[in-house]
N, C-alpha and C positions, 0 to 999 in steps of 0.2 A: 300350525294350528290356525286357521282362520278364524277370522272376527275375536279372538281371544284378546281382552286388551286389560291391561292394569285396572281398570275401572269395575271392571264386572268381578276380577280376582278381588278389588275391597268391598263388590257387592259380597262375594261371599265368606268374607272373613266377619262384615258385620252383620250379615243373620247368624254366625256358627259364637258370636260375642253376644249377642242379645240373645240367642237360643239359653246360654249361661244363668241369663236374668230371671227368666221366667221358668226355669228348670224345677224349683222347688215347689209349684205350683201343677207341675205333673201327676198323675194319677199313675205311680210307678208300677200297678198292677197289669193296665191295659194301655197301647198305642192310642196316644193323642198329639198332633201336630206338635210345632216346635213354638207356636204361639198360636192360642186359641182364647183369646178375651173380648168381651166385652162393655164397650162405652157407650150408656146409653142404648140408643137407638141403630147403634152401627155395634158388628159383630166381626172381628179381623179370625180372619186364617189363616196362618201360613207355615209351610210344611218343605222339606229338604230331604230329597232321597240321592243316595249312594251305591252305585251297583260297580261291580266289578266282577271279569270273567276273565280266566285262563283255560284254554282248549288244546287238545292234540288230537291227533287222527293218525293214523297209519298209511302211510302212503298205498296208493292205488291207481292202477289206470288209467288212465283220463281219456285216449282215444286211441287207434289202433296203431300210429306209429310207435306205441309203448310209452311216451312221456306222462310221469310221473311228479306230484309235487314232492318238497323238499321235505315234509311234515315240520314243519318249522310250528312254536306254539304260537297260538294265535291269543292277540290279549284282546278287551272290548273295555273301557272304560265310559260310565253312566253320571251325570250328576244334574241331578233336574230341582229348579227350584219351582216354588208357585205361593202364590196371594188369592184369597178368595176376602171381599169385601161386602158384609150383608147388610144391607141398610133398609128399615120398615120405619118410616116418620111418620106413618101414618095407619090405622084398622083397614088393612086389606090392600100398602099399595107397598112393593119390596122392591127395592132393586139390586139387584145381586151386578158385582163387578170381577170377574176372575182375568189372572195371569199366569201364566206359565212358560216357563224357558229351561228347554234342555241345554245347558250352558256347552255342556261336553256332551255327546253322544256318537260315539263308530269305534271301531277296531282301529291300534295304533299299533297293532304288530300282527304279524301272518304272511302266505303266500303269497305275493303280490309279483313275480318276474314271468306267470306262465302269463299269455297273453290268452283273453277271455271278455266276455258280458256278463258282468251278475257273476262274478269269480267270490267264492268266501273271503272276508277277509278285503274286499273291494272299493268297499266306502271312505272317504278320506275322514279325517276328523274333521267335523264343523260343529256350529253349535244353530239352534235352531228355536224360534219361539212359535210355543205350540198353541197358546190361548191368550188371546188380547178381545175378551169381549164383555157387553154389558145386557144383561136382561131387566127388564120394567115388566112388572105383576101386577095386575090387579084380580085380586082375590083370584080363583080358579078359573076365572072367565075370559080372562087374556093373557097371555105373555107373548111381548114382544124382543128378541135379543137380536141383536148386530153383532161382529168383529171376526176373527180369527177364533176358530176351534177346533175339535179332533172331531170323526167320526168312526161310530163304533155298532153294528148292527150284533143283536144274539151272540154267538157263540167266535164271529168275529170272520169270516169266511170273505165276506166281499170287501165291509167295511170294516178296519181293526184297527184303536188307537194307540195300541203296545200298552194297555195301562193293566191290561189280565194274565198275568204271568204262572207262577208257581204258588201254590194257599195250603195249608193246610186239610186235609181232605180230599182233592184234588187229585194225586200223584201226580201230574202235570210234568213234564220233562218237559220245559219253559222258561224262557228268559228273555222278554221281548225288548224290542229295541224300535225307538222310532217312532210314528204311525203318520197315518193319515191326517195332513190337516187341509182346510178349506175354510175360505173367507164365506159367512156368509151370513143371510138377513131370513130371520125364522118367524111365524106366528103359530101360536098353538093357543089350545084351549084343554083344561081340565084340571084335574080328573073331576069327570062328573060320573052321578049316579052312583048304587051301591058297587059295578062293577069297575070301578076306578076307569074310567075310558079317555086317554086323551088323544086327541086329535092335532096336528102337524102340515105347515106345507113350510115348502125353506126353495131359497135359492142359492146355490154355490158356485163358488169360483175357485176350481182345486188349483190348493197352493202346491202341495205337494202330494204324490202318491208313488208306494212304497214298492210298486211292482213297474211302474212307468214314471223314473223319477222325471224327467222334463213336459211332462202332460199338466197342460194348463186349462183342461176342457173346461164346461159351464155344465150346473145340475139341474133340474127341477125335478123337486120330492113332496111326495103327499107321503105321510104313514097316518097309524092306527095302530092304538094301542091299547089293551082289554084284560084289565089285571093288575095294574101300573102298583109295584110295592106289595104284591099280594104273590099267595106262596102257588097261585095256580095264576096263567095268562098267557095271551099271545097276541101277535104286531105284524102287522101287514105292512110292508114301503116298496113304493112305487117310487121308481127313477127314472129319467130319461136325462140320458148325457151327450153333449155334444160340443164340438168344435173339438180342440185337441192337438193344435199346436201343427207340427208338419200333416201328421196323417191327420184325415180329418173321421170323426169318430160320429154315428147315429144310434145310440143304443138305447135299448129297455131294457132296465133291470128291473125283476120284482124276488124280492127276498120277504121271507115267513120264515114266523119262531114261534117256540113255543116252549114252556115251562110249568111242570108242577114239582110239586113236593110232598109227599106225605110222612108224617110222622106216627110211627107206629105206637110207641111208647116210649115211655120217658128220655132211652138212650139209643133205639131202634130207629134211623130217617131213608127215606128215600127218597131220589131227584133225577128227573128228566129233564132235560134238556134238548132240544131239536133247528134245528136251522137246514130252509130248502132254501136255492138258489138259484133263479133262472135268467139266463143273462141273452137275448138276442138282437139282430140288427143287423148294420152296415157296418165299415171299416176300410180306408181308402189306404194302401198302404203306398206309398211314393216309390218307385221304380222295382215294382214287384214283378215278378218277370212274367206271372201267368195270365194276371189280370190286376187291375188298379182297384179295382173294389171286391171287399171280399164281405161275405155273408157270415155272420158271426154265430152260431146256436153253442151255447155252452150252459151246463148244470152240472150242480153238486150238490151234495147233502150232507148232514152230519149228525149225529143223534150221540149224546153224550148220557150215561145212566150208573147214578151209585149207590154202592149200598151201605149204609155207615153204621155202626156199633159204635160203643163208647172211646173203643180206644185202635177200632180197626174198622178198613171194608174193604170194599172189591169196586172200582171204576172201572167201564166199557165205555172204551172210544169207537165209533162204527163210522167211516168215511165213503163219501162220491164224490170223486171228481173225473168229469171226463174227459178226453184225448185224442188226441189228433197228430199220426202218421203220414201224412201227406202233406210236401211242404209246399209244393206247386202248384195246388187244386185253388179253386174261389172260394172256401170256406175253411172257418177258424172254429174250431171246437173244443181246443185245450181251455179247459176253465183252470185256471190260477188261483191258487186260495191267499189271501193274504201271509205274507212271510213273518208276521206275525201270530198267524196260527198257526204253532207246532205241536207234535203231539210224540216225538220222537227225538234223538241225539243225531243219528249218522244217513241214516237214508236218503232224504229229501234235505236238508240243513247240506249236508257235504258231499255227497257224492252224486246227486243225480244234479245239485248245482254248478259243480265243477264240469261233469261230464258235459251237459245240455250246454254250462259257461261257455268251453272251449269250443265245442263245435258249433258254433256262432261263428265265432271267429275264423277256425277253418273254413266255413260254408263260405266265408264273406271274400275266401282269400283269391286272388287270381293268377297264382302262381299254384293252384291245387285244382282250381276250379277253371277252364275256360270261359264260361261264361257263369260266372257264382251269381248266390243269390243276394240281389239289389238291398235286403230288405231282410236281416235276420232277426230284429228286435221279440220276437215272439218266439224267439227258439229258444233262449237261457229262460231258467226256472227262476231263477234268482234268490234261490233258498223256499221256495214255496212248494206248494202240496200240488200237482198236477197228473192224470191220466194214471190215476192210484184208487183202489178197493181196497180198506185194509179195515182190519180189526183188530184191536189194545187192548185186548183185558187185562189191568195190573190190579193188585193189594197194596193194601197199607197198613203199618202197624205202630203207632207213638208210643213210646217209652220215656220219659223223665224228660221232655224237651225235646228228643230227636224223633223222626219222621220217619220209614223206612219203608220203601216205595220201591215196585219193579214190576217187569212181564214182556209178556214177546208180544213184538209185533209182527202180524201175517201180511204183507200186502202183495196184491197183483195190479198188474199194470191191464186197463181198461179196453185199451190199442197198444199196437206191438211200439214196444219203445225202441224209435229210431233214430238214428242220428241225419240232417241235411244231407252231407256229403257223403258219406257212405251208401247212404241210400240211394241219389243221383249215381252212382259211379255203379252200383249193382243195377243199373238199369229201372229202379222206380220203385224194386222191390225191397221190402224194409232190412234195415240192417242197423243194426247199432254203435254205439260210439267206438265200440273194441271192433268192429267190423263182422261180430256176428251174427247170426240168423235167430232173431230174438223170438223167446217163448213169452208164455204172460205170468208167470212168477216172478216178483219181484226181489221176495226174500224173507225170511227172518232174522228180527230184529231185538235181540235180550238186550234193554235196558235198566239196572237196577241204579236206586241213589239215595240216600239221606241226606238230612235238611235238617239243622238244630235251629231252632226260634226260639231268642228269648227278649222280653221286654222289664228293661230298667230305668226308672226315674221317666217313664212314659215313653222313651224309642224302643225300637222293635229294632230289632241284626237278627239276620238269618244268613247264616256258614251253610253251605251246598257242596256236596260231593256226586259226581254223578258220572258214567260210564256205561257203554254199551258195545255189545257187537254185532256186526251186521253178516251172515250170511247169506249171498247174494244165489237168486234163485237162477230159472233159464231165459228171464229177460237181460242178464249178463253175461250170455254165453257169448266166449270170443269167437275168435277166426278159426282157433282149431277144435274147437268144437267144448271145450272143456269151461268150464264157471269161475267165473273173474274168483281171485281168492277172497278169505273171511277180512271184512275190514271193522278195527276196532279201535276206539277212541275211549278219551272220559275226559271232563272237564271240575275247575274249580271255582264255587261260585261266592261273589258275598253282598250280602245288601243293608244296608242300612237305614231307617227312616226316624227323622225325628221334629 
């Protein structure tokens, strides 16, 4: 375990001793941090979450020699602390101080002997601090914040900082891990006006990002915000990123959202949710065989909509992301959704990261390949959403504390889903990781799950049971013509916050 050291184990034996202290000053009705007072002029916050995960899967093909993983269960263990400090000495001037540190965060059991990129199960255990920054307020008309923090846009698609997981209402087959963080130095202004408007420019220096962990590019960000805490709004940002460590990176991003809510009556709500994403530019990829600089145009979408009753609804997940078959050409059009945003157990999380994992590593091999390819980093998924149509619609039903959540997913794949080396070896024409002549069905996917939430003496624990299985369509057709078999899994989940 890295960086793990006796000091930080009595960091957390004395927040879980003084959580004790102030335990009877909880509101055991509703979740309230593990200390929340205060003194004066200053306001402390601090809060301790606990996640754990046990996973299986069914073994399944991986590429078209036949190898197979071992289904070995896969564990994840989570333990994140954080301090939020609020201090106003003065009518209209605040300085807010937060920290946060995932002490523990990655899988400490699973797959780990196939050789891959972005294999399940891949990440060593470290521990990681996610927020060391300080914001200065003066009334709605400035704020200025420095340090280390997460980024997180709409529904979580480009930017996601794992902090939006599984909620009651929801149905959400989610448990995030991780996210996005970057060093960096922000001004904004507002909200002004009745329509709460704030306004943003920031510069960053990404510490860490969850689909390209060694990318240390630089940002500059305008957004726009229009609604800020209101039940209808939407946000415009503007990106442009560059540098990027070896490959050297020129991109524009602009990402829009949007949100309403209407309440029918008393126990009748509905909510929209929406997120476009449009990503293009340059991309210099170092010893890429066809060309050194590639042209990047990649989009997706997402539009999330529910329908809630008192004790039931129906959620519709609607996804774009799209894809790119051609691994020799100057251009990049696989958009990547952050591996934070899932919406699903087995498709994209396990089997299309495993598959894409390995054939990385194949493409890259010279004992398969005579002349492979220099530069496979963009071919593993790495558990993210990629060159997928799909649509979610599940229900949900609470009873006495537990949650009961489920539905198939439809999805097809965009561009015929191919694998590097298969596809070279069939002369350019696409072929997939089993070595077949892929269709654009991806598959169906029945996930169902329950979730008990209960909160006592003010912590929340939430127990998760969840499972699915994946019918795989004609984008897994193998070599001899027939569809990879049904692959199904289920996992157990548990959380704690106090």
């Amino acid at each position: 375990m890295k960086g793990f050291s006796a000091g930080k184990a009595a960091l957390i034996c004395g927040v879980l001793l003084f959580s004790a202290a102030v335990e009877a000053k909880k509101d055991r009705s509703r979740y309230t941090p593990v200390l929340s007072d205060k003194l004066g002029d200053l306001e402390l916050t601090a809060q301790l979450l606990f996640g754990l995960r046990a996973e299986g899967v069914k073994s399944f093909s991986l590429d078209s020699s036949g190898r197979m993983p071992s289904g070995e269960i896969g564990t994840d263990l989570h333990l994140r602390l954080g301090v939020i400090a609020d201090w106003r000495p003065l009518s209209g001037l605040a300085l807010l101080g937060e920290y946060e540190q995932d002490v523990i965060s990655s899988a400490f059991s699973g797959e780990r002997d196939i050789e891959g990129l972005g294999m399940p199960y891949s990440r060593e255990m470290a521990h990681a601090v996610r927020k060391a920054s300080l914001r200065a307020s003066i009334g709605d008309y400035v704020h200025l914040s420095g340090g280390l923090t997460t980024s997180h846009w709409g529904l979580g698609l480009v930017a996601n900082d794992g902090s939006y997981g599984w909620a009651p209402g929801n149905a959400l087959f989610s448990d995030p891990r991780g996210g996005d963080r970057v060093l960096r130095l922000m001004l904004a202004s507002g909200p002004h006006t009745p329509l709460n408007i704030v306004g943003s420019v920031a510069f960053d220096w990404v510490r860490e990002d969850d689909l390209l962990p060694m990318d240390d590019a630089k940002q500059i960000i305008a957004a726009i915000r229009v609604g800020v805490e209101q039940p209808f709004g939407a946000d415009a940002t503007f990106m442009h990123r560059f540098g990027g460590g070896d490959d050297e990176i020129n991109l524009n991003v602009m990402d829009f959202n949007l949100w309403a809510g209407f309440t029918l009556d008393r126990h009748m709500q509905i909510n929209v949710e929406g997120e476009l994403a449009i990503i293009s530019g340059t991309r210099t990829l170092q010893g890429f065989p066809a060309s050194s600089e590639q042209t990047v145009t990649q989009l997706a979408g997402a539009l999330r909509a529910g329908f809630h009753l008192r004790q039931m609804g129906i959620v519709v997940d609607f996804l774009y992301t799209s894809g790119d078959d051609n691994f020799s050409d100057d251009t990049q059009n696989d958009f990547k959704a952050d591996p934070n945003y899932q919406i699903s157990i087995l498709l994209h999380r396990h089997v299309m990261a495993a598959q894409t994992g390995r054939g990385a590593a194949r493409a890259a091999d010279p004992n398969l390949l005579a002349d492979p390819f220099g530069d496979v980093g963009e071919v593993p998924t790495r558990g993210s959403i990629s060159n997928t149509i799909a649509i979610f619609p599940r229900a949900y039903y609470r009873l006495i504390g537990f949650e009961f959540y489920g539905g198939p997913l439809f999805a097809f794949a965009e561009v015929d889903n191919a694998d590097p080396l298969n596809t070279r070896l069939n002369g350019g024409d696409a072929r997939n990781a089993l070595g077949g002549d892929p269709g654009t069905y991806l598959g169906t996917e029945v996930d169902i799950g329950v979730r008990y939430r209960e909160v006592f003496w003010g912590s929340e624990i939430v127990l998760g049971l969840e499972g699915g299985v994946l019918f795989p369509g004609s984008a897994f057709r193998q070599l001899d013509g027939e569809l990879m078999g049904a692959v199904w899994g289920g996992r157990v989940l548990l959380q704690y916050r106090m």
